[in-house]
C-alpha positions as CSV (number, residue, x, y, z in Angstrom):
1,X,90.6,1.2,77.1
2,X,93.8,2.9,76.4
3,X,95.9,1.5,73.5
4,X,99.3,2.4,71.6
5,X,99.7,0.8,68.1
6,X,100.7,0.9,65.1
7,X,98.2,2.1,62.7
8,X,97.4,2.9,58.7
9,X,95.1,5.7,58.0
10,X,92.3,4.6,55.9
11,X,90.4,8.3,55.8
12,X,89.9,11.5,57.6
13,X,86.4,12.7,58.0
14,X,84.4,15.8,58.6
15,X,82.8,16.0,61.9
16,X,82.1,19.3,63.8
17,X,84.7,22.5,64.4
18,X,87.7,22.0,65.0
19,X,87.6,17.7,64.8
20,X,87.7,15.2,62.4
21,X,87.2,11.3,62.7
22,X,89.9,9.3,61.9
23,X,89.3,6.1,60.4
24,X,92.5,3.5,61.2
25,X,93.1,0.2,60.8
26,X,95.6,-1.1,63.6
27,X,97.9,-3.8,63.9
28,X,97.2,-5.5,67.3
29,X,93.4,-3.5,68.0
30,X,92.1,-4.2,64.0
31,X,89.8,-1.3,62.8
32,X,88.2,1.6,64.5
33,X,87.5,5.3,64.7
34,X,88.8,7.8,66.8
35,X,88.0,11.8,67.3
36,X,91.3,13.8,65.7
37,X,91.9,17.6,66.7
38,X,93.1,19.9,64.4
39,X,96.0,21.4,65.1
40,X,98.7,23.5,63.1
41,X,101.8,21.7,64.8
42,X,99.9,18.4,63.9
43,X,99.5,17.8,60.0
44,X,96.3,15.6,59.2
45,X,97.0,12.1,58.2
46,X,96.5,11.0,54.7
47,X,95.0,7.9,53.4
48,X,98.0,4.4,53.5
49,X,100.2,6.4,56.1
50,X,101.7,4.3,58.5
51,X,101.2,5.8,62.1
52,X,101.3,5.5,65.9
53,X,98.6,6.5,68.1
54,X,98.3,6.2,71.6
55,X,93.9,6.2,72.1
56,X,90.9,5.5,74.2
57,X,89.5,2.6,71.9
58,X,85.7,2.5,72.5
59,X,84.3,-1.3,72.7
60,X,81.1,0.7,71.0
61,X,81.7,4.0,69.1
62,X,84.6,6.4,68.4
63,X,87.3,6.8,70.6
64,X,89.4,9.8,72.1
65,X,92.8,10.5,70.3
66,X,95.6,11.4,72.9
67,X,99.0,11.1,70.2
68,X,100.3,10.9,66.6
69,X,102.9,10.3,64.9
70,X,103.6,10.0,61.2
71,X,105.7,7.1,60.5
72,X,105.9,6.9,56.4
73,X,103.6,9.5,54.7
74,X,102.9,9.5,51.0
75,X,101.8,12.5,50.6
76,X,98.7,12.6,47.9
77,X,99.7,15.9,46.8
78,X,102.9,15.0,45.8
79,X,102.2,11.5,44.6
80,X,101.6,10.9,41.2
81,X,97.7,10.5,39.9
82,X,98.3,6.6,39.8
83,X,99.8,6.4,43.5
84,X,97.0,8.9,44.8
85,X,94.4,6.8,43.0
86,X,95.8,3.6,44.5
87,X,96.0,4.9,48.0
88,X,92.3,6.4,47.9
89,X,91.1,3.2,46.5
90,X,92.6,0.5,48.5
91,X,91.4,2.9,51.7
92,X,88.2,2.7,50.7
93,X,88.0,-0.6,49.9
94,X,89.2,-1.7,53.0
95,X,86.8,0.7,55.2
96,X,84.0,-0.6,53.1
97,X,84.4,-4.0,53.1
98,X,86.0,-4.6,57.2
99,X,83.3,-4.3,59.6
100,X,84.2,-1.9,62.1
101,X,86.3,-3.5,65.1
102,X,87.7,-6.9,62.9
103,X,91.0,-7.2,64.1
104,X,93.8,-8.8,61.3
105,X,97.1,-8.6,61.7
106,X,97.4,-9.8,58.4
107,X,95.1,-6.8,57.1
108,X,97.6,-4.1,58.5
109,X,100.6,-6.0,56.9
110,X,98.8,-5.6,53.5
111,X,98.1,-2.1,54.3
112,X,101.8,-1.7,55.2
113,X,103.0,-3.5,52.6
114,X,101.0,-1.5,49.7
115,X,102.2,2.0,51.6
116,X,105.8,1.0,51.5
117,X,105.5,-0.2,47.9
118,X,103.9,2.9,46.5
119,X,106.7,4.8,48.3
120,X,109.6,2.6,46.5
121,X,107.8,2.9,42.9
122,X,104.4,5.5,42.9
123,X,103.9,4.5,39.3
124,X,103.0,0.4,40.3
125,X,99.9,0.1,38.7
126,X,99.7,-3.6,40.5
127,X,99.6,-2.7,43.6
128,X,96.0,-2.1,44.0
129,X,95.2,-5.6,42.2
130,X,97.4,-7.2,44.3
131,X,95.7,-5.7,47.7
132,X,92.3,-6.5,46.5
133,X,93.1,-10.1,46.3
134,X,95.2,-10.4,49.0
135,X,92.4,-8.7,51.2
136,X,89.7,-11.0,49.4
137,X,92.0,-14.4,50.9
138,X,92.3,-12.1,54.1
139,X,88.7,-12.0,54.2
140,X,88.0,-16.1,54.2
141,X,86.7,-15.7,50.9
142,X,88.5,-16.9,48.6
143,X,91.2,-19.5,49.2
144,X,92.7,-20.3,45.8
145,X,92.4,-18.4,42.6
146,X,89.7,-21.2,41.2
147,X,87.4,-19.9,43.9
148,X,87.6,-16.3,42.6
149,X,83.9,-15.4,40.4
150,X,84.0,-16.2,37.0
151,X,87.9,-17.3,37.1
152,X,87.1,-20.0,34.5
153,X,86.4,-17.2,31.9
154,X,89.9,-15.7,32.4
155,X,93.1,-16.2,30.2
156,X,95.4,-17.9,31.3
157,X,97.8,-15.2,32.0
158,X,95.5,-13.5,34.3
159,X,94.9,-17.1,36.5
160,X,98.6,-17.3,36.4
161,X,98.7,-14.0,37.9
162,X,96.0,-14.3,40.4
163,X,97.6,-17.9,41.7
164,X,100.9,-15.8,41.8
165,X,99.3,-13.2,44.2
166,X,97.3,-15.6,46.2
167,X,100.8,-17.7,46.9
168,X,102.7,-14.3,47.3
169,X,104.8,-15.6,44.6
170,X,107.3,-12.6,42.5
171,X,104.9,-11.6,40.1
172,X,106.8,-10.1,36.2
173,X,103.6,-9.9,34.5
174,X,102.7,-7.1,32.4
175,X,98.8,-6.5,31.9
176,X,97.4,-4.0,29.6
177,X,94.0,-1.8,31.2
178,X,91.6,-4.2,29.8
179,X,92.9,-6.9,32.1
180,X,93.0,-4.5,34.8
181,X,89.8,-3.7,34.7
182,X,88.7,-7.7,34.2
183,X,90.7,-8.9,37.3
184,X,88.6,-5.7,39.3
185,X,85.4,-6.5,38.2
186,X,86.3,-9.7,38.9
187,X,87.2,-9.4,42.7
188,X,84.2,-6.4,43.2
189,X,81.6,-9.1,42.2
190,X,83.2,-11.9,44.6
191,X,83.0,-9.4,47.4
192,X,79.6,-8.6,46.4
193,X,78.2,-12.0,46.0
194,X,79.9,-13.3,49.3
195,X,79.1,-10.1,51.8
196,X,75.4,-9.7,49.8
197,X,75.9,-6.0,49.2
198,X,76.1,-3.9,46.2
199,X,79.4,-2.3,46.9
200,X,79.7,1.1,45.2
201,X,83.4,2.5,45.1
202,X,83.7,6.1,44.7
203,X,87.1,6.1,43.7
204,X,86.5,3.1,41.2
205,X,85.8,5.8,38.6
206,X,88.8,7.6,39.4
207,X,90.7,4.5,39.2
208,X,89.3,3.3,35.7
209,X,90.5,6.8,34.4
210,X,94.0,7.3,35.4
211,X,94.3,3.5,35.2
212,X,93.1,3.7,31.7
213,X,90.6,0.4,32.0
């Protein structure tokens, strides 16, 4: 089936030669793979870009790329260590926890959303805690923030800004790493426990460092 849409890069991969797989998550077709040829007019996407590809989507598989364009591109070599970190880990989160072929607008809004955001201010260290959440609600997981594992053990400040999130209310909070890293854990385990799978983020590390949690 031939397709154009809008799309967010979620990851370039290795294949064979001259091609690499690109991993997307589209706004009307959800999220899929499709065969990407390297070329030097072409530059290769990087993970949150915003782009539009025109592509033989596959019910089963990967796909054939025919266009690209980049719409917004944060580039991670220009980004600072706390943007680059943010894009790699809410990429991976997403292509790890979406089954391949779930379609959500919603999902591609967030991606979007997070993209444009890191582009206004690269040094947001929110962002990423915000789009874990907001995937986690995306996800029919949890509903409110009282649904979220272990919630009751939280401060009050970190509920507050969980239910802020949740109902996409302006958020002014300040948190220091250690409730950073709480909220995380937090939302990593609720995946866990809800999909039944251990979940290992290889950018979690990298996040805990330049995150400072």
């Amino acid at each position: 089936m031939l397709i154009n849409d809008y799309a967010v890069c979620l990851g370039v991969r290795s294949f064979k030669d001259n091609l690499k797989i690109l991993d997307v998550f589209t706004k009307e077709n959800g999220k899929f793979s499709v065969l990407l040829r390297i070329n030097k007019k072409q530059p290769i996407p990087v993970p949150l870009s915003i782009i539009s590809i025109e592509c033989v989507k596959k019910e089963t598989g990967i796909g054939t790329l025919q266009k690209i364009e980049t719409i917004q591109s944060n580039s991670t070599s220009t980004l600072s260590p706390i943007a680059a970190t943010t894009s790699l880990f809410v990429c991976e989160l997403i292509y790890k926890c979406v089954p391949e072929f779930y379609i959500n607008s919603n999902i591609y809004h967030l991606l979007a959303q997070a993209s444009f955001e890191l582009g206004k201010n690269p040094n947001n260290t929110l962002i990423a805690l915000k789009s874990t959440l907001i995937l986690l609600k995306e996800l029919g997981v949890l509903s409110k923030g009282g649904d979220l594992h272990q919630y009751q053990t939280l401060t009050s400040d970190l509920q507050t800004f969980i239910s802020n999130t949740l109902n996409n209310t302006e958020i002014i909070q300040k948190l220091s790493g250690s409730e950073k890293k709480t909220i995380m854990e937090c939302c990593l385990q609720h995946l866990r426990i809800n999909f039944q799978t251990k979940l290992e983020l290889n950018s979690l590390e990298y996040f805990h460092i330049v995150f400072q949690v």
